[in-house]
C-alpha positions in Angstrom: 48.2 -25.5 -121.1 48.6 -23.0 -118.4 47.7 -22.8 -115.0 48.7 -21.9 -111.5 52.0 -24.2 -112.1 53.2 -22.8 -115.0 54.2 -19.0 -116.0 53.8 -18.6 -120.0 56.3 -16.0 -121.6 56.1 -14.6 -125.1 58.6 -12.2 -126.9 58.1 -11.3 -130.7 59.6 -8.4 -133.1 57.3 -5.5 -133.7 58.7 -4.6 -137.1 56.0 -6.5 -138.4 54.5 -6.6 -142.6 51.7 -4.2 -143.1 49.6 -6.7 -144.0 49.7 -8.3 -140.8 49.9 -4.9 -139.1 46.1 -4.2 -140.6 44.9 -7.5 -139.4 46.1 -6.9 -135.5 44.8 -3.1 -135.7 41.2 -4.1 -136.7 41.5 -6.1 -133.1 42.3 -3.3 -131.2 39.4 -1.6 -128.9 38.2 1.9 -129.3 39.9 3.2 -126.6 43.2 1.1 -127.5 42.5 2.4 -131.2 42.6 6.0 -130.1 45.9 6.2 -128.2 47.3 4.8 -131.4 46.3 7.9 -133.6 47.7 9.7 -131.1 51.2 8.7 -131.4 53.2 11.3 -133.8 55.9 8.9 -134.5 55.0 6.3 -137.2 57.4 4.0 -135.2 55.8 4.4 -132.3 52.6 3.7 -133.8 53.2 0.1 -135.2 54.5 -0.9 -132.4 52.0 0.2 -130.2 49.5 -1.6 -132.6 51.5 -4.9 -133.3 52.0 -5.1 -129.4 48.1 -4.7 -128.3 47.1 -6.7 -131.1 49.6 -9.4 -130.4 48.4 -9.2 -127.1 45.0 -9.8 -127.9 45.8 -12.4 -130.1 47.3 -14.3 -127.1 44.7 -13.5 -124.5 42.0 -14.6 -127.1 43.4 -17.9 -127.0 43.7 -18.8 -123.8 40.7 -17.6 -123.0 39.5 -19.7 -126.0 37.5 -16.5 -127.2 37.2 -14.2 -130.2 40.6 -12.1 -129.9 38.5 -8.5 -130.5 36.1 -9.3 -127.5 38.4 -9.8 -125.3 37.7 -7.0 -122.4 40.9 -5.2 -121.0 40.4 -2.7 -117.7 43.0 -0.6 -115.9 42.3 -0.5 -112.1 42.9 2.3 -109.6 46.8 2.2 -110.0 46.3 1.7 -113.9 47.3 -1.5 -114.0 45.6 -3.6 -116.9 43.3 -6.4 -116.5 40.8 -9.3 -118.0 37.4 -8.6 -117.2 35.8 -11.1 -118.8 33.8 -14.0 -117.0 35.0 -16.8 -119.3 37.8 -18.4 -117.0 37.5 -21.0 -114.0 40.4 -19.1 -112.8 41.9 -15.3 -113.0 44.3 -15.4 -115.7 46.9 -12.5 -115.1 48.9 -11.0 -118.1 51.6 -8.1 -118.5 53.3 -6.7 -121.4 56.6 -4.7 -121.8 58.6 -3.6 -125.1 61.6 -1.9 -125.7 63.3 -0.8 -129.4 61.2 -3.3 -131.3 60.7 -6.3 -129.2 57.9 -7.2 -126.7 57.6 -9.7 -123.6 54.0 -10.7 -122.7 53.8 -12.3 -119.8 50.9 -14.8 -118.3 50.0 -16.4 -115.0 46.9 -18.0 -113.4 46.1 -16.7 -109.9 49.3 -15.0 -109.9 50.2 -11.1 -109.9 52.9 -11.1 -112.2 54.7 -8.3 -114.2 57.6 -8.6 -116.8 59.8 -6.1 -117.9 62.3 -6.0 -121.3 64.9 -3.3 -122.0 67.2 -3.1 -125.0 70.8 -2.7 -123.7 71.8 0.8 -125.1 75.7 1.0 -124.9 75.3 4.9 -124.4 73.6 4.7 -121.4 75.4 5.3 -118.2 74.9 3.1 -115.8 76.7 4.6 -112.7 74.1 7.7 -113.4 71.5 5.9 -113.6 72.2 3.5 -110.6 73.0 6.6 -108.6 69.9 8.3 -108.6 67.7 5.2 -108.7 69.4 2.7 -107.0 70.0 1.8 -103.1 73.5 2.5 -102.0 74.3 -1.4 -102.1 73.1 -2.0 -105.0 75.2 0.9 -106.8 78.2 -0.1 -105.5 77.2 -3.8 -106.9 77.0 -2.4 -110.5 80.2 -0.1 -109.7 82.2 -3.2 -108.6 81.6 -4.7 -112.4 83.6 -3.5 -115.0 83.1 -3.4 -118.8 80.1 -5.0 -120.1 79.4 -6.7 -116.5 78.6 -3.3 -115.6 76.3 -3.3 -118.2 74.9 -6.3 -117.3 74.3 -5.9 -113.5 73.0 -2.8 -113.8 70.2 -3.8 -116.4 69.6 -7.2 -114.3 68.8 -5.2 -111.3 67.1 -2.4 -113.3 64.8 -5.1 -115.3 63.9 -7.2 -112.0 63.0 -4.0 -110.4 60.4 -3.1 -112.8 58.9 -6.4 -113.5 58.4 -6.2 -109.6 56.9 -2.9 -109.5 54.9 -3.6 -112.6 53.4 -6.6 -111.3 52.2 -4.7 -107.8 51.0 -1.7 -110.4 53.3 0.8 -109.2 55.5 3.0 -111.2 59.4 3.4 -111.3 58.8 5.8 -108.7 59.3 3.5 -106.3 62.6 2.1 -107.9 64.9 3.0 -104.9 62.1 1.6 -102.5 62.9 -1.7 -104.2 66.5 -4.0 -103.3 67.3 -6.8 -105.2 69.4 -9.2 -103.6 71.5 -11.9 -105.1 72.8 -15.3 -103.7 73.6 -18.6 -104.6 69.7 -19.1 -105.3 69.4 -16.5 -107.4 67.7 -13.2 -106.6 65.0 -11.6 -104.0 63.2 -8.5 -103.8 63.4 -6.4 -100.7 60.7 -4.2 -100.9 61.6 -1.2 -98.2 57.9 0.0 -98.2 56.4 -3.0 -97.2 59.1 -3.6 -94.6 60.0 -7.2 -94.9 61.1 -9.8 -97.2 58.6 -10.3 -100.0 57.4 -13.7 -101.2 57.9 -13.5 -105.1 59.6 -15.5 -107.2 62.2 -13.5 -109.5 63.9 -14.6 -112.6 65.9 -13.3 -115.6 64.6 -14.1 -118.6 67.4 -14.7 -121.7 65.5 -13.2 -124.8 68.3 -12.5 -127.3 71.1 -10.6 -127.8 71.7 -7.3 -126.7 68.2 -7.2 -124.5 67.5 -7.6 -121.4 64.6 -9.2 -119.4 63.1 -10.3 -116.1 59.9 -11.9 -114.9 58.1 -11.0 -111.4 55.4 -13.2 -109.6 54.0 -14.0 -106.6 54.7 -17.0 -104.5 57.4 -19.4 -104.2 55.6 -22.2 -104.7 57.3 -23.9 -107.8 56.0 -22.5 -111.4 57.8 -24.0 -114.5 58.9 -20.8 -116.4 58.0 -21.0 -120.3 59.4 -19.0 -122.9 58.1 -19.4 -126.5 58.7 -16.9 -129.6 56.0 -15.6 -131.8 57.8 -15.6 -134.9 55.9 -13.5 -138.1 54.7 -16.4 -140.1 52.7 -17.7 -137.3 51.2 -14.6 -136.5 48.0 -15.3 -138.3 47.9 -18.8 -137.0 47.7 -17.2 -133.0 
């Protein structure tokens, strides 16, 4: 059960059966169905399908409606949302995948985003940090050595996003954003908005070698779930 208490978080492989991959594509919308023969890369395009259809799959039951009529809008900043007049309350959602694995995220009468990165040894994160990160942030990441370095930097890159994504901005805006760590665990200081901003920001432990975060408003206490949808129990969603 979810509501303006609880957050709901699902992660799931996208290397998915073909069988199951023709059963989540025939749930996709035209307009969804579209950008997926548009992808070149066959990768690219089973994951794109097994995400939206997983998606749907999810939203369909917690709206306790057909998964295929469920109606998905973008607003002005392209952000994605439910515009169908079947819930008491808004429910909120937000997707992110990376190399194979997805995080869907979902909230009642909460903007929320979520944001999950596979942790690529070969990227460089004092490059990275220094052309998208504030100067105390950078030296954060710098003052970590080894895979700590690898670690802060995709902590701070993964909340920054899931922030951004919830508020339906882009990674434009990534230097605009500080996170700030104490023995609470971390805020966002968002520069544009010029004062401490009242979301709640955690990491989220999916497995091994990825990273993810979760963004929401409020700090009014939410109990954080995180459930897998494993590939048996996809036709059971």
């Amino acid at each position: 059960m979810i509501d303006s208490h609880t957050v709901h978080l699902w992660w799931t492989f996208l290397d998915i059966a073909r069988a199951h991959l023709r059963g989540l594509s025939a749930l996709l919308s035209q307009e969804e169905a579209a950008r997926a023969e548009r992808f070149i890369s066959d990768v690219h395009w089973r994951h794109f399908i097994a995400a939206r259809g997983i998606l749907r799959r999810l939203l369909g039951n917690y709206l306790a409606i057909p998964p295929e009529d469920v109606i998905i809008r973008r607003d002005r900043q392209g952000k994605p949302y439910i515009d169908n007049p079947v819930a008491a309350a808004p429910l909120c959602f937000n997707l992110s995948h990376s190399r194979g694995v997805a995080l869907f995220g979902f909230s009642v009468n909460r903007r929320l985003g979520v944001d999950v990165e596979s942790i690529d040894p070969g990227r460089n994160p004092e490059k990275l940090a220094r052309r998208f990160f504030r100067p105390e942030e950078f030296r954060a990441v710098m003052a970590a050595s080894g895979p700590d370095r690898q670690e802060r930097f995709f902590l701070y890159w993964t909340i920054k996003e899931a922030y951004l994504k919830a508020l339906g901005d882009g990674i434009g805006r990534l230097g605009d954003v500080a996170v700030q760590e104490d023995p609470a665990g971390c805020r966002i200081r968002d520069a544009a908005k010029g004062a401490d901003q009242d979301w709640t920001i955690q990491a989220v432990s999916i497995r091994a070698g990825y990273a993810g975060a979760v963004a929401f408003d409020g700090r009014s206490p939410a109990a954080v779930s995180v459930f897998q949808v494993d590939h048996e129990g996809f036709t059971n969603l």
